[in-house]
C-alpha positions as CSV (number, residue, x, y, z in Angstrom):
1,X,59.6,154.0,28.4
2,X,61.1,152.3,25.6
3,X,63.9,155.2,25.5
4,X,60.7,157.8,25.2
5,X,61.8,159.9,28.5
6,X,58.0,160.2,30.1
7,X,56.6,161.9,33.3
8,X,54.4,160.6,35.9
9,X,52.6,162.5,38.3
10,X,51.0,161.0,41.6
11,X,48.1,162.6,43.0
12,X,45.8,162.0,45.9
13,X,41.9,162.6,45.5
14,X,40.2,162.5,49.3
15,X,37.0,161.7,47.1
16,X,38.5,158.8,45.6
17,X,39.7,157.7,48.9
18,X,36.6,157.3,50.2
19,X,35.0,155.4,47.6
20,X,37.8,153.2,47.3
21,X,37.7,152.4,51.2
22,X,34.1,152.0,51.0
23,X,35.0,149.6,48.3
24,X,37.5,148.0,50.1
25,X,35.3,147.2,52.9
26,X,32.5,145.7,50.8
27,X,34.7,143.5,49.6
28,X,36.4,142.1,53.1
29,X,32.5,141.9,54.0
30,X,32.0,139.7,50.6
31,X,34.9,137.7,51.3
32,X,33.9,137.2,54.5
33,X,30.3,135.7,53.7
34,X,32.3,133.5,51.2
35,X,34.5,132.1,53.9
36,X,32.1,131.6,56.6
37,X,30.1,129.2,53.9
38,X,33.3,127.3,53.0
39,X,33.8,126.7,56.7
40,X,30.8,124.8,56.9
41,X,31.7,123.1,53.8
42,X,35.6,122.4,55.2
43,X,36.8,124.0,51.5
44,X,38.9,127.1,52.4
45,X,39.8,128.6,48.8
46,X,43.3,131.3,49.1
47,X,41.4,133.7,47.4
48,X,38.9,134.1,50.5
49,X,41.7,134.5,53.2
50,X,42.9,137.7,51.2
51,X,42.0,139.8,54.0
52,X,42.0,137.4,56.8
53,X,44.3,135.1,59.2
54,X,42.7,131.8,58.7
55,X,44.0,128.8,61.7
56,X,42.6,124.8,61.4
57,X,43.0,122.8,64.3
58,X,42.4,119.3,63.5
59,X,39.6,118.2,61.2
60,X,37.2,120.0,62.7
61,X,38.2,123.8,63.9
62,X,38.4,126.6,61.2
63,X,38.7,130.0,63.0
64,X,39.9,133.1,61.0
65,X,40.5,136.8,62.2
66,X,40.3,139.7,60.4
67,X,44.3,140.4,59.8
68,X,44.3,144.6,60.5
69,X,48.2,144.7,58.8
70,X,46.9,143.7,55.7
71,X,43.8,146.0,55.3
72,X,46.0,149.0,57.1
73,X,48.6,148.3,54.2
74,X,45.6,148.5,51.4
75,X,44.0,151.5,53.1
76,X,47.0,153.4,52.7
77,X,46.8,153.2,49.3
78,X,43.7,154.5,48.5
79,X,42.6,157.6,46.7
80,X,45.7,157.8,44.4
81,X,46.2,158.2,41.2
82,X,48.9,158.5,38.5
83,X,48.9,160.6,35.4
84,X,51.6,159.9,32.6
């Protein structure tokens, strides 16, 4: 890093893991509560369909579905760290 030669080392901590996918879940349920009131309110912000597939069908129709690729992509993540 600026022409200092550095080592990283990735670990994995099952401990972590857990937390963090606990984490992870308390969030999609957060973003969840937050979309279902902007549904009613026909306001869908990007930052709420982070975890979800949201479809509009006219004026009127807002469904969303929980979008497993995404949240199987962040859960495969989880519990590491890196030490430099």
């Amino acid at each position: 890093m600026d022409g200092i030669p550095i080592r990283i080392h990735m670990y994995f901590d099952p401990q972590k893991a857990v937390l963090d996918e606990k984490a992870l879940y308390d969030d999609i349920q957060r973003k969840e509560q937050a979309l279902q009131e902007l549904i009613k309110q026909k306001a869908i912000k990007a930052t709420t369909k982070k975890y979800f597939t949201v479809t509009e069908s006219g004026d009127k129709t807002i469904e969303y579905q929980l979008d497993y690729d995404k949240v199987d992509a962040l859960k495969d993540r989880l519990g590491y760290f890196a030490l430099v």
